[in-house]
C-alpha positions in Angstrom: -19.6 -18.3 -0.3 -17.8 -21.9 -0.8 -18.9 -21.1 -4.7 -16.9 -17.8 -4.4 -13.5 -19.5 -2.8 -11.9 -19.4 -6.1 -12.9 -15.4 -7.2 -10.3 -13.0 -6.8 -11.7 -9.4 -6.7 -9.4 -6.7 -8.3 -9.7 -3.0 -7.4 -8.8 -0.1 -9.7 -7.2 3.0 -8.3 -7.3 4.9 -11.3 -5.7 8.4 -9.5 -5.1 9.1 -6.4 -4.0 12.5 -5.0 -0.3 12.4 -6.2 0.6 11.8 -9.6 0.4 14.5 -12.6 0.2 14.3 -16.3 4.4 15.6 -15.7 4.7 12.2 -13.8 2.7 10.3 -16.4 0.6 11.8 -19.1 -1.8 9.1 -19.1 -3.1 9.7 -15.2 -6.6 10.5 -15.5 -7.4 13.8 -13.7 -10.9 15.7 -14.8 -14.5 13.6 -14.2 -14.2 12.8 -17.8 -11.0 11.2 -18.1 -11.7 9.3 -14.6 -15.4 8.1 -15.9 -13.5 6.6 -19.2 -10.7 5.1 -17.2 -13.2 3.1 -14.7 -15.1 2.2 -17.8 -12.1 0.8 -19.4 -11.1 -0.9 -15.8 -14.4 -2.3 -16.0 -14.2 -4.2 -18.9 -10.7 -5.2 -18.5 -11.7 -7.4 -15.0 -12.1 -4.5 -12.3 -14.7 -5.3 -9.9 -14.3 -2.2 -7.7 -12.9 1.4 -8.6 -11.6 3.2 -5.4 -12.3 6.8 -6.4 -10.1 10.0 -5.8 -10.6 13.4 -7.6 -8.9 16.6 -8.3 -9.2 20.0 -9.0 -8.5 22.2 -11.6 -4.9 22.4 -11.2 -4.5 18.7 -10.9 -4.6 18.5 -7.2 -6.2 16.1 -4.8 -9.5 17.4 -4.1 -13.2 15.9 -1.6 -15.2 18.2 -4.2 -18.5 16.9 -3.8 -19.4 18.1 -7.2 -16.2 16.5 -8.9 -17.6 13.3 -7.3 -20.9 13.7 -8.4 -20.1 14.4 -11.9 -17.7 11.5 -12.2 -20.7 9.3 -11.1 -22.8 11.3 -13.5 -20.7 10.9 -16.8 -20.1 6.8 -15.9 -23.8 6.4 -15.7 -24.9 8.4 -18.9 -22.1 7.0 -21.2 -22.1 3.6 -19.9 -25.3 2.7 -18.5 -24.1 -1.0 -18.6 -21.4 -1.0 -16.1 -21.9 -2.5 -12.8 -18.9 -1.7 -11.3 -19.0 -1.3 -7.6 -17.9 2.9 -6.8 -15.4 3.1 -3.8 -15.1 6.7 -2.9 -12.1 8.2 -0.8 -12.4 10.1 2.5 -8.6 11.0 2.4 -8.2 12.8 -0.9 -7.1 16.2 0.6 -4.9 16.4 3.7 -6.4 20.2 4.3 -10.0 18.7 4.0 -12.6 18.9 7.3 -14.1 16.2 8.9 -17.6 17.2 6.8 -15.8 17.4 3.1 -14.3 13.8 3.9 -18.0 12.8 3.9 -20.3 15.2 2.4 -19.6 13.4 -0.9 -20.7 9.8 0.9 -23.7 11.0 2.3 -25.0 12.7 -1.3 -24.1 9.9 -3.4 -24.2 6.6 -1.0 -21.6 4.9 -3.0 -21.8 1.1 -1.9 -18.0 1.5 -0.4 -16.0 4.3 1.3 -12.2 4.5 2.4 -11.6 4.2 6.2 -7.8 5.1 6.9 -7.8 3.3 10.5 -5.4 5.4 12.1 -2.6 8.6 11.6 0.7 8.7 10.6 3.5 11.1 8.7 2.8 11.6 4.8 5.6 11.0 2.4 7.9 12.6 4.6 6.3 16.0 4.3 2.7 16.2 6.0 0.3 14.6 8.3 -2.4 12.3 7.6 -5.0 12.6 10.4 -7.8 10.5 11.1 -8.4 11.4 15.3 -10.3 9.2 16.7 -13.2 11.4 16.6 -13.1 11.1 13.6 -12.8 7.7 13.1 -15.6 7.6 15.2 -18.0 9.8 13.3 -17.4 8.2 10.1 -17.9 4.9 11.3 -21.3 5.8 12.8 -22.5 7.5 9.5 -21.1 4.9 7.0 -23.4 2.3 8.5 -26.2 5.3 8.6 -25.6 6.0 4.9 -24.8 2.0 3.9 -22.0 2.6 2.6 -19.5 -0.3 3.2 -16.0 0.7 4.8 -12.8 -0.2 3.5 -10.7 -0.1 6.3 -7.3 1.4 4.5 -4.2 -0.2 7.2 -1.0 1.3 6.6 0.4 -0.7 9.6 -0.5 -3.5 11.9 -1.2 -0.9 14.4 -4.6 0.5 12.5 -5.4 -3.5 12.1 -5.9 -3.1 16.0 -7.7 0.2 15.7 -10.2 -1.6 13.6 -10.5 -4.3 16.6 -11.4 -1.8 18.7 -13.9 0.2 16.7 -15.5 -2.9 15.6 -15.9 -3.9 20.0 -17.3 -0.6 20.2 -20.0 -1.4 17.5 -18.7 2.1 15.7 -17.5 -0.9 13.1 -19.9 -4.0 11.9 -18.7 -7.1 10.7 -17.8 -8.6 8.6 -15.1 -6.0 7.7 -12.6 -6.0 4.6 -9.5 -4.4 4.9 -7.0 -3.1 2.3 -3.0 -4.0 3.6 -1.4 -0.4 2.0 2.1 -1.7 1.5 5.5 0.0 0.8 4.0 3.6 1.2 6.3 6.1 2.6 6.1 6.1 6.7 3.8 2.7 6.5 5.2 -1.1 6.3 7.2 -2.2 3.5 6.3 -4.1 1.2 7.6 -7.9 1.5 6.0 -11.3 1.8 7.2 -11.3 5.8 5.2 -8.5 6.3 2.1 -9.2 3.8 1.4 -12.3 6.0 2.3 -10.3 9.2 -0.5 -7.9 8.2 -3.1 -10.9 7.2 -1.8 -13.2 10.8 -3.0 -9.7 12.6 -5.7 -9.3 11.3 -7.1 -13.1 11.0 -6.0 -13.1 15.2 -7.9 -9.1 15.6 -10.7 -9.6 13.4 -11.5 -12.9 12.2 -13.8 -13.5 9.2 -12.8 -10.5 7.9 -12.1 -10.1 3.4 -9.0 -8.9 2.6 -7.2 -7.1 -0.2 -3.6 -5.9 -0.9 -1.2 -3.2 -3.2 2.2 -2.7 -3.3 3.5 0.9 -4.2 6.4 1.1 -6.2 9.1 -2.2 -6.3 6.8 -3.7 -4.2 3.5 -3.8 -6.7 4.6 -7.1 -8.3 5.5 -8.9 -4.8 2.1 -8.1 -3.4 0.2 -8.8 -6.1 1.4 -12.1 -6.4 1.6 -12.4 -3.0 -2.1 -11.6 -2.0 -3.3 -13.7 -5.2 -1.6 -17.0 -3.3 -2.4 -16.2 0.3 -5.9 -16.0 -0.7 -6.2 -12.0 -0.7 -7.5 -10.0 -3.6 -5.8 -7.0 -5.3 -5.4 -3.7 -6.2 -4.1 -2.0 -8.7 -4.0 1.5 -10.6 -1.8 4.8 -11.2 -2.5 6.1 -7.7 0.2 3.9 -6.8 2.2 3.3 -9.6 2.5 5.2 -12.5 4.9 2.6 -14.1 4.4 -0.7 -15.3 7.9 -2.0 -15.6 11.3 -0.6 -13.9 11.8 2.5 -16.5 8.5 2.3 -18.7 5.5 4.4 -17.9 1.8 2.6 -17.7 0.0 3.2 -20.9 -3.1 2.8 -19.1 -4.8 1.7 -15.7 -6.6 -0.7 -17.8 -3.2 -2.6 -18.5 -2.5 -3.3 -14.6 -5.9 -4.4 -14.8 -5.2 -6.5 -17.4 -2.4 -8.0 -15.7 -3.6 -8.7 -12.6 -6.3 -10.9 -14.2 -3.8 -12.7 -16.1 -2.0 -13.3 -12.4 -5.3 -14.7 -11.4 -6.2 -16.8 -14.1 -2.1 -18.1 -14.6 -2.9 -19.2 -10.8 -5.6 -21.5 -11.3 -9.0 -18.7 -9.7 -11.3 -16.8 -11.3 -11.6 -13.4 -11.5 -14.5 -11.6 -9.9 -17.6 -10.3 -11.2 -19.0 -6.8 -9.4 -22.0 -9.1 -8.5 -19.5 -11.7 -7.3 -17.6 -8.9 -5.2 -20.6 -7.5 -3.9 -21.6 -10.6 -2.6 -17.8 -11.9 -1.3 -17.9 -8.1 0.5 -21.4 -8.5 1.9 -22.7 -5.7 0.4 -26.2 -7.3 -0.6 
């Protein structure tokens, strides 16, 4: 691991559940155009591609077949990319427990979301994640070996991982993604970036760590995360601009950008095989 100190893993969020072609025409939506965009994520520096789908209308879907058929169309076009599949279990906020899962259980992607905790949704909705939930997918994610990334919205799901982790429902060493400036979550700022790492280096030490900004935020916690150590994420699920008043031509420019951070900062940017390794997943 010492020869890894330096290597900065970036994630791409190609999608999400939210935006549309309205909000940016370039937001990939249909297996196809989310195959392309990981491939082109790939070879700009993307380690890791955090996976959400949608349905024929555009709209956040756990369509097991949308997710197998994503994996499908990656693997025939591009049989040379490595890059390591991170598949939602939040994609819906009408899904069951089983279509939050199904899809990990078919598939065994080598990571899977793990949204420690509820909490209000963009002022409109509620995300649930019960702690029978929690519970059950913690117990089949280590059945199916499929690494979780434990999504924390707020310090408060930082000691919900703690907890799961004491009651083995969790295995170390666990990595956690710090989802700042999201509507009902933590803002984004450097006080609370290094909040969110202090908690979770007192909760869960030896834990990896990665971190996004949504909106006015992206830039702060890219940076941020790069210097404290962290690695990043990046993608149109949450931002569908790259500069104030200019739309993102593609997910492969954050990419792009965020290696550029890395490099301008004296690391190196991860290798899938490098991030496998850094995330103990071999």
């Amino acid at each position: 691991m010492a020869d890894l100190k330096n290597k900065r893993i970036i994630t791409a969020a190609v999608t999400g559940a939210w935006p549309k072609k309205e909000n940016n025409p370039n937001v990939p939506l249909t297996p196809a155009e989310i195959s392309e965009d990981v491939y082109a994520c790939w070879k700009a520096g993307a380690a890791v591609a955090h996976l959400h789908m949608r349905d024929d209308n555009g709209n956040g879907t756990m369509d097991k077949n949308k997710f197998a058929e994503t994996v499908r169309l990656l693997r025939a076009n591009h049989p040379d990319c490595d890059i390591v599949l991170n598949m939602t279990t939040s994609g819906d906020l009408y899904a069951t427990d089983e279509t939050r899962q199904i899809h990990l259980k078919e598939l065994r992607p080598e990571m899977g979301s793990y949204d420690c905790g509820s909490m209000n949704w963009m002022n409109s909705g509620l995300f649930i994640n019960s702690p029978a939930f929690l519970e059950e997918l913690g117990k089949n994610m280590q059945e199916w070996g499929v690494k979780p990334e434990i999504e924390a919205f707020d310090p408060g799901m930082i000691a919900n991982a703690a907890y799961y982790l004491k009651k083995g429902v969790l295995k170390a060493p666990l990595h956690f993604q710090f989802c700042m400036g999201c509507a009902n979550g933590i803002t984004g700022s450097m006080k609370n970036l290094v909040f969110m790492k202090e908690t979770m280096e007192s909760l869960c030490p030896g834990s990896t760590w990665s971190a996004f900004g949504v909106g006015k935020s992206a830039m702060e916690m890219l940076y941020g995360a790069v210097a404290m150590g962290g690695h990043v994420r990046v993608g149109m699920e949450d931002n569908v601009v790259y500069q104030k008043g200019v739309l993102a031509d593609s997910n492969a420019q954050f990419v792009e950008r965020a290696a550029r951070v890395i490099r301008e900062f004296g690391l190196e940017v991860a290798t899938p095989d490098e991030a496998r390794e850094i995330l103990s997943l071999k």
